[in-house]
N, C-alpha and C positions, 0 to 999 in steps of 0.2 A: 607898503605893507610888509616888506621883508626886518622893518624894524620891530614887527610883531614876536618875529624870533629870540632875535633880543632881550624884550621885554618880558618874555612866556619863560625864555632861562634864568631869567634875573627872580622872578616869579616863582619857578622850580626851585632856586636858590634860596629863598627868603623861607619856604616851609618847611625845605626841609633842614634848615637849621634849628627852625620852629621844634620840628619833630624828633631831631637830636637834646635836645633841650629836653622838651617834657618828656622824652625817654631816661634821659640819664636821672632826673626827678624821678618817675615812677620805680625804674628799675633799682635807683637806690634806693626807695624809700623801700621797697621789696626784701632786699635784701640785709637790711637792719632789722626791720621787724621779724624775718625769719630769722637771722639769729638770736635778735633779742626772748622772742619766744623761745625757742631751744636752752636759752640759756639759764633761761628764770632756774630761780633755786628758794625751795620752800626753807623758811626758817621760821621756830617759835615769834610768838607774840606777834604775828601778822592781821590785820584787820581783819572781822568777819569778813568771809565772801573773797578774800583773798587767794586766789592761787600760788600767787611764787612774786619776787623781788628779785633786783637785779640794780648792783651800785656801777654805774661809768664813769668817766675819766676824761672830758672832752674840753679841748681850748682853752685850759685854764680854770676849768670847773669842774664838780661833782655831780651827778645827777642821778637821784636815787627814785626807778623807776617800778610799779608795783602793778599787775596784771590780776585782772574780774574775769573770772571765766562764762560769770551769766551778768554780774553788775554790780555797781556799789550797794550799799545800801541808802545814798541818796545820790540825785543828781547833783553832780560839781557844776560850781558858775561858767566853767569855762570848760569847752568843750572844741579838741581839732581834731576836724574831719581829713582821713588822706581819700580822697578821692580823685578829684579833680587834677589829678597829675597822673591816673588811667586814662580817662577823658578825653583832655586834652591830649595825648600822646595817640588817641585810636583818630580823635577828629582828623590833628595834624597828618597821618598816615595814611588815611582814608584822601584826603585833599589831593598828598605826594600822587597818591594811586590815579587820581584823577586827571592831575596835570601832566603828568610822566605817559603814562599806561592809555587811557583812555582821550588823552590829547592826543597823545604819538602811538595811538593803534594799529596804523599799518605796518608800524616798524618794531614799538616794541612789545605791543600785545602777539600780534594774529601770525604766523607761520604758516605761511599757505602749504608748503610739501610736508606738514603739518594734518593740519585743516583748515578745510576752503572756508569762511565764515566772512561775514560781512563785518563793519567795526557793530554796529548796533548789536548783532548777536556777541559776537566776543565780549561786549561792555555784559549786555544780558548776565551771558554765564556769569560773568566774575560775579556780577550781583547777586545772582542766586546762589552761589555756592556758597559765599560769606554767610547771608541768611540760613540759607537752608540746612548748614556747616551747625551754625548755633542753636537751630533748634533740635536737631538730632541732639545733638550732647547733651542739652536741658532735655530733653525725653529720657536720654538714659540716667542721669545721675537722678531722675525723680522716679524712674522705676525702681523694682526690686532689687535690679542689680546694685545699684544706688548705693546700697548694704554691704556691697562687696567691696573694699577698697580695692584690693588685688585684681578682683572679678573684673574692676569699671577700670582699672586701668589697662587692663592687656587686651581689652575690646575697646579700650579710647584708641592704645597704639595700632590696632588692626587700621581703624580707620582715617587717620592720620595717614599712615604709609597708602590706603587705598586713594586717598586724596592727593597724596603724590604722585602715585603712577596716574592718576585720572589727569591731572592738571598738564602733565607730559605728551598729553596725549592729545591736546586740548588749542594750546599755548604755546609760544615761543620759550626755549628753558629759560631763558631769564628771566621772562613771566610766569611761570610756575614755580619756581622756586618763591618770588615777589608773595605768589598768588597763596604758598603755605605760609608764608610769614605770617599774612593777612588773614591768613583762617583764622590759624590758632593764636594770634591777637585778637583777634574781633572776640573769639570764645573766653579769653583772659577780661580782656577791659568789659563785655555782658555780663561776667559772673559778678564784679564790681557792682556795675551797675544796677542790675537786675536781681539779684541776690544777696551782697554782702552789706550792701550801701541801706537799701531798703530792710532787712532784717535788722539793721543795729538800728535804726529808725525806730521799728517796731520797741527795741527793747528800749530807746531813751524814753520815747512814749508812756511805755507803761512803767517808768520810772518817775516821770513828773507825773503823770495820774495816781500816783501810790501804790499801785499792784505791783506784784511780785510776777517778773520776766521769766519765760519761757523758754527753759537751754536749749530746747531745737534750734532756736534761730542762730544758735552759737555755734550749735554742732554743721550746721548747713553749710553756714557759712566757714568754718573751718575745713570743711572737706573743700568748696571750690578753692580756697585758698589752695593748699594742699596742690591742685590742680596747676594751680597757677606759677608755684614754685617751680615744679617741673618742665614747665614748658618757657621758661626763660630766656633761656641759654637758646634753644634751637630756635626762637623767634631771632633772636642777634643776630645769629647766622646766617639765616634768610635775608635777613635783611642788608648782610652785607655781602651777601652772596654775588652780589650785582658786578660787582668789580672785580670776580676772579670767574672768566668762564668756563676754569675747568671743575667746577664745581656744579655749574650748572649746564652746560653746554656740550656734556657728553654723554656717551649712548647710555651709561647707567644712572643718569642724573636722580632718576628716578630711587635708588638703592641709595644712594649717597645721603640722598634726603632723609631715610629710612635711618641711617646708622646715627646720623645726627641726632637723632632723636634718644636714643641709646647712649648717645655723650654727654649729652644733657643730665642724662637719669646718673650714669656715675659718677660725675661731675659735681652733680648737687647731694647726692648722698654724703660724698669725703664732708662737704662743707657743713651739711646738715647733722652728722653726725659729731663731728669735730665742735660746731657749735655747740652741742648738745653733751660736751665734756663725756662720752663715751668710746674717747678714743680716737688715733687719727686711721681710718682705714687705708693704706698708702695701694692698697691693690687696684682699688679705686681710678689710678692714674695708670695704673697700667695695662688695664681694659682700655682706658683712653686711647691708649696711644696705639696700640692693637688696633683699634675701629680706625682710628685715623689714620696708621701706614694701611691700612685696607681702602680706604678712602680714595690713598693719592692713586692705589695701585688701580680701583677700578676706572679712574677719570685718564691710565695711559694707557688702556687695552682694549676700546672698544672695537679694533678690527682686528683685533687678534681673535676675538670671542664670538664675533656677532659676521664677521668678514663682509660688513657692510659701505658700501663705498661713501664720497660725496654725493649731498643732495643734490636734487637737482637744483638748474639756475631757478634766482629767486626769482618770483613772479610781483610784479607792481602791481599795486591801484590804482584806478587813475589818478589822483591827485601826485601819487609816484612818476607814475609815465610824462608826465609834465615837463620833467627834468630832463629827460631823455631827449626827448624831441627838442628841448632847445637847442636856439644857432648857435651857443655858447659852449655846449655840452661837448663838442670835440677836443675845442681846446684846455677845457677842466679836464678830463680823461687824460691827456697827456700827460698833465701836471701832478696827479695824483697815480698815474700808473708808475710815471717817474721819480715823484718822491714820496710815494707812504706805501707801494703795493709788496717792496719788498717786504715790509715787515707784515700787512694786513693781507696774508695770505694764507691758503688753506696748508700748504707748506712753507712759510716766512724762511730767506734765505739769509738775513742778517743774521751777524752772530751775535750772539747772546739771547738770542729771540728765539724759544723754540715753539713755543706756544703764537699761536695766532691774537693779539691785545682785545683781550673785551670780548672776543669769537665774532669782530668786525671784519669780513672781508671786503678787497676793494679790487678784486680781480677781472670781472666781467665789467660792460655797461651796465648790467642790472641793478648787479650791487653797488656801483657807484651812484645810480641816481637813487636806489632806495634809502644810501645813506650821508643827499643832498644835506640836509639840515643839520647833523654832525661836522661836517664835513667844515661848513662855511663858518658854522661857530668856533669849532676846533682850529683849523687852519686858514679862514679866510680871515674874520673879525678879531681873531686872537692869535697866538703865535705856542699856542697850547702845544699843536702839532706841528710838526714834529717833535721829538722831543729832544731838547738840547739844539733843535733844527742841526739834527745831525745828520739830515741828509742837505744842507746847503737848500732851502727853498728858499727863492730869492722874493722880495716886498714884490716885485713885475708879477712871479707866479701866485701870489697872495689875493691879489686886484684881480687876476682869470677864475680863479675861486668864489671871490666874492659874486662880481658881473655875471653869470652864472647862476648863480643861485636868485638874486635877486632882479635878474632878465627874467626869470619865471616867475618869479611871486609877480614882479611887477605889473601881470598881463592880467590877473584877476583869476588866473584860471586854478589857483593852488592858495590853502591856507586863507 
């Protein structure tokens, strides 16, 4: 059964390259169409129903591109939908979330000196929040505030940052950081779905039926767009948040999350505007960098501010405690206190190391069996760990890794 491991990372591997994939799809196609809209330029003799034109320059060709702000005045024979490159990037995401998070819940969802939850309740939460996430948002942008562009934005960002400190509060940081990507994806790819996909429907509809379209559905759909733009940039972030954990793995992870959000907005204004041929606002980058020397400052003072110590030892599940107790487990602990504890420490004493890699400790029994299944893929099955094997682990201590890991599975009582 420990080839299960294996199989489940190679599995991990295969979606989310899936999800790299229809991300760089979506997010490009995102970010053409927001300039190319900015960029349109109205000129005489334009088709009725015309908005604006716009001539490009690409691979050898010309391409001269003309924008309907409600519709042609007929439907054209050919018609490309961008959707299905949102889609697929929430499916693919939503799988990762599955296989990653909800596979490997005792480790990488739940925090017990945290909160105490069971994996079924932690799975629960995530799932209600995503849901319940989107339909809050679709309540407000169809209420009155809806009106307000300004108004729905700065009570979108309240609740966003509220969702940050909740998910902190909830979740391991590395999952809560995962868990905001995931909101505000899920609420990007529903607006798609549920709103822009299904209103331009509406309007080819009542193009092949001969009626004259209804700009609401343009106008709707242009505010979630709108929405979407903005929230770009800090969905990336999130999402690559996973591999720096000082970004999510410290006492203000919660703030850090907040400012991101904030980066995002002047980030995409420079580019929004810029495309929009009104100018390059250059202050734009320098609020950036503001939020981000703020950024790195609050991820190396959380005991200076909060003068709060190490958690306590982490606590197993049983499917964890497994580890523990095997006949194996003394001679692993050797092997790993010997060669990875100097760096995977709450104070790593390598140099060059000052930060703790990933916020993986391997300092007590605990945390070495709670991060059993890392461990044997990183440094048993593969030679990942160390890195450079620059602590000298020799192929003998590789086989005490392995034996070890898969003396437990073997027994039936794990995985």
């Amino acid at each position: 059964m420990y080839e299960y491991a294996i199989a489940w990372e190679w599995m991990a591997f295969a979606v989310r390259w899936l999800h790299v994939i229809t991300a760089i799809a979506w997010i490009g196609s995102s970010f053409y169409f927001i300039a190319l809209d900015l960029g349109l330029v109205k000129r005489p003799n334009m088709p009725p129903g015309a908005y604006g034109e716009e001539w490009q320059v690409h691979g050898g060709g010309f391409y001269h591109i003309q924008k309907y702000l409600v519709a042609p005045a007929q439907m054209p024979e050919h018609l490309t939908w961008f959707k299905w490159e949102s889609y697929a990037t929430w499916l693919s995401g939503f799988a990762m979330l599955c296989i990653v998070y909800y596979g490997g819940a005792d480790l990488f969802l739940i925090d017990h000196s945290v909160l105490e939850l069971t994996q079924l309740q932690a799975i629960g939460l995530s799932l209600a929040s995503l849901a319940v996430g989107w339909l809050f948002y679709d309540f407000l942008c169809k209420s009155p505030l809806g009106n307000n562009t300004w108004g729905l934005m700065i009570v979108l960002y309240v609740a966003l940052v509220a969702m940050a400190w909740g998910y902190t509060q909830v979740f391991t940081g590395r999952a809560a950081f995962l868990h905001l990507g995931a909101f505000t994806a899920t609420i990007m790819s529903a607006n798609v779905f549920f709103i822009i996909i299904p209103n331009q429907k509406i309007v080819v509809a009542d193009l092949i039926a001969g009626r004259t379209p209804d700009p609401k559905y343009g106008r709707i759909a242009k505010q979630r767009s709108l929405h979407n733009n903005y929230l770009t940039l800090p969905v990336i972030f999130f999402m690559l948040s996973n591999h720096y954990p000082l970004a999510f793995a410290t006492q203000f992870n919660w703030v850090i999350a907040a400012l991101v959000f904030l980066m995002g907005v002047t980030i995409r204004h420079w580019f929004n505007t810029t495309h929009a041929r009104k100018g390059k606002p250059t202050w734009t980058w320098l609020v950036t960098a503001i939020i981000f020397i703020l950024i790195m400052w609050l991820s190396t003072v959380p005991k200076v501010l909060t003068g709060e110590q190490e958690a306590a030892a982490a606590k197993l599940s049983p499917a964890q405690q497994i580890f523990l107790t095997d006949a194996h487990f003394a001679s692993a602990r050797d092997v790993v206190q010997g060669r990875c504890s100097m760096c995977h420490a709450a104070e790593p004493v390598w140099e060059g190391v000052p930060f703790t890699p990933k916020a993986v400790k391997l300092e007590t029994d605990a945390q070495i069996a709670a991060h059993a299944r890392e461990i044997y893929l990183q440094a048993g099955r593969s030679h990942a760990m160390p890195p450079g094997n620059i602590t000298a682990i020799t192929p003998q201590e590789r086989k005490v890794l392995t034996a070890w890991y898969e003396s437990a599975v073997s027994e039936g009582k794990t995985e």
